[in-house]
N, C-alpha and C positions, 0 to 999 in steps of 0.2 A: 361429558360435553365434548373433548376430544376426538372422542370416536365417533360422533353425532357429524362434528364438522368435516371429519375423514369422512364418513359417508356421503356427506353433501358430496364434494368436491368429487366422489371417485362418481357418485352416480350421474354427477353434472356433467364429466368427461368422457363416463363408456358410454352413458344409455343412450343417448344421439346418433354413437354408432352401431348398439345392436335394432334402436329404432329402423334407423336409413337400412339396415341392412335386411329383416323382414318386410318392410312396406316398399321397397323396391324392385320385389319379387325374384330379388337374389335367392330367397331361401328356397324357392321354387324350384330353381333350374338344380339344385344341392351345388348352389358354386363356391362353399366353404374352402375346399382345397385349393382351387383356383385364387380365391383372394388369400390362403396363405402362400400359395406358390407367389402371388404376388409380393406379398410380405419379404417371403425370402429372398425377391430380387432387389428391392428395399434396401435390405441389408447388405446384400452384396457392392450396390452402385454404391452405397452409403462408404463401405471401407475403401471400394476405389479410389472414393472423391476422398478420403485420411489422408490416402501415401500420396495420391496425386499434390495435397497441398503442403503434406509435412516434405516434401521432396523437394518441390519445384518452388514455393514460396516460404521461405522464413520468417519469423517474426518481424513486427518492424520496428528498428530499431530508431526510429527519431524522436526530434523532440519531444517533451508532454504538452498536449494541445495539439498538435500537428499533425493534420488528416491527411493519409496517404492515397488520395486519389487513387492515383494509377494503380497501387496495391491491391487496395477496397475491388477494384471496377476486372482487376483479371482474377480475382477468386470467384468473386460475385460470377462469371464469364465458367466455371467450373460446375454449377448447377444447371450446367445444361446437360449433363447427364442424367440427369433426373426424367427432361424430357426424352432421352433416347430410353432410357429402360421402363421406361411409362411406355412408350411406341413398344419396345419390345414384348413388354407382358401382355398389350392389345391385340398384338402380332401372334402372337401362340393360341389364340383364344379363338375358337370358332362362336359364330352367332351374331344376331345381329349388333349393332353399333352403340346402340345404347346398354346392352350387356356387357361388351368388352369393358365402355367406359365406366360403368359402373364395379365391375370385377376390379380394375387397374386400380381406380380410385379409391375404393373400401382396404383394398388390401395393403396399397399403398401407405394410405391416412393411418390406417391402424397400424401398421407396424412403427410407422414413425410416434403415432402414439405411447404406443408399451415403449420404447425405446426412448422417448425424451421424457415423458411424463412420468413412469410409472413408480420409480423410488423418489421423483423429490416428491410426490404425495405422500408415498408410505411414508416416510420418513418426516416432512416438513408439517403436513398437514394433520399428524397425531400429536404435536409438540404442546405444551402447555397453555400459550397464548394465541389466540386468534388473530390468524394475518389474511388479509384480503388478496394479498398474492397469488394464493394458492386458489381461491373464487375467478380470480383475472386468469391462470394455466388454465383452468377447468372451461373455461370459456373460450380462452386461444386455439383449444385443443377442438371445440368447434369450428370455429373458422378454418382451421385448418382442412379441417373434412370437406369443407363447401368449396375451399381453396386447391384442392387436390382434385375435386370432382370437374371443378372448370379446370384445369390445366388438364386433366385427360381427356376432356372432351373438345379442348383446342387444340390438344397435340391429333386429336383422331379427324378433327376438320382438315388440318395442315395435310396430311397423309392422303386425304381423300384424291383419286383422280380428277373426279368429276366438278371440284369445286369450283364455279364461276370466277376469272381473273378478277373481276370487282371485289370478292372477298380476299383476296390472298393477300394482302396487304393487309388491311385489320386483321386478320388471320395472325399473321407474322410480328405484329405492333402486340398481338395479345401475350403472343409466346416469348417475346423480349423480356411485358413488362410480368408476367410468372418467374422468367430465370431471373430477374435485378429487381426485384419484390423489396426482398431483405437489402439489397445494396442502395434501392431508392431510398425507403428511409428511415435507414442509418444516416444517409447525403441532409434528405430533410431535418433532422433532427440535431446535425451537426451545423448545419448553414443558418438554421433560425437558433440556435442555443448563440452562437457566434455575435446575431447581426443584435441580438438581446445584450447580450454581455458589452457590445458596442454602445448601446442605446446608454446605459447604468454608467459607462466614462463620459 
């Protein structure tokens, strides 16, 4: 039964992505190397953004309960790198726009995939008891895909020349709220657990 569940959970997580990846017509152009050259920059901007933050921001040491704003809102401010090595890997990629976005984004998604996902599955979701946990990864690890696909195809609208001034503004409101995704809410999550816990005094 173990291994049944492990299966769910691993086919809930990759087959979305080898799906999107044939029905896109990525496997046409043979842009496998491409979206792993993807991958590899991935991984790269990913270790930047370690020393960038085990450097420059330490732990915070305050109270228990006590949201550190300003701390939260310039890490959060650090995933904008993300958006620069997304623009960079569309940048090396000849073809039309809807390829590049597609190559950034699959290569992107998946490498962050195998990289957050892929041992707490092995690992969690072969365990004796059945946890829903691991049905909620398998399923974030989608969003993630559709969530990578729009940020590279907003960061490739931003870059455009030609984009009409009436766009560059929701343009630029979209690429904010992609970098301060994770830092919105966490904010939300802290302000309503807060105005709750207020509500019960």
């Amino acid at each position: 039964m173990t291994l049944f569940h492990f299966g769910n959970c691993i086919a809930l997580a990759y087959f979305p992505y080898f799906i999107t990846y044939k029905c896109s017509g990525l496997s046409e152009y043979n842009a496998f190397w491409r979206c792993v050259q993807a991958g590899a920059t991935y991984l790269f901007v990913q270790l930047c953004k370690m020393l960038f933050l085990a450097t420059f921001f330490p732990t915070w040491e305050g109270g228990a309960g006590v949201y550190d704003f300003v701390g939260e809102f310039m890490k959060a401010t650090v995933d904008m790198a993300d958006l620069l090595g997304l623009h960079l890997v569309m940048s090396r990629n000849a073809g039309k726009g809807e390829y590049k976005i597609m190559v950034a984004a699959m290569g992107w998604a998946t490498a962050e995939l195998v990289m957050s996902r892929c041992i707490p599955l092995w690992v969690g979701a072969r365990g004796i008891e059945f946890d829903w946990k691991y049905i909620q990864m398998s399923f974030d690890s989608n969003i993630s895909l559709v969530h990578y696909i729009a940020m590279a195809a907003v960061v490739w609208m931003f870059t455009r020349y030609d984009l009409p001034k009436s766009f560059r503004l929701p343009v630029t409101v979209l690429l904010g709220l992609c970098v301060y995704k994770a830092f919105l809410m966490e904010l939300f999550v802290h302000v309503f657990s807060w105005a709750a816990g207020r509500r019960c005094w």
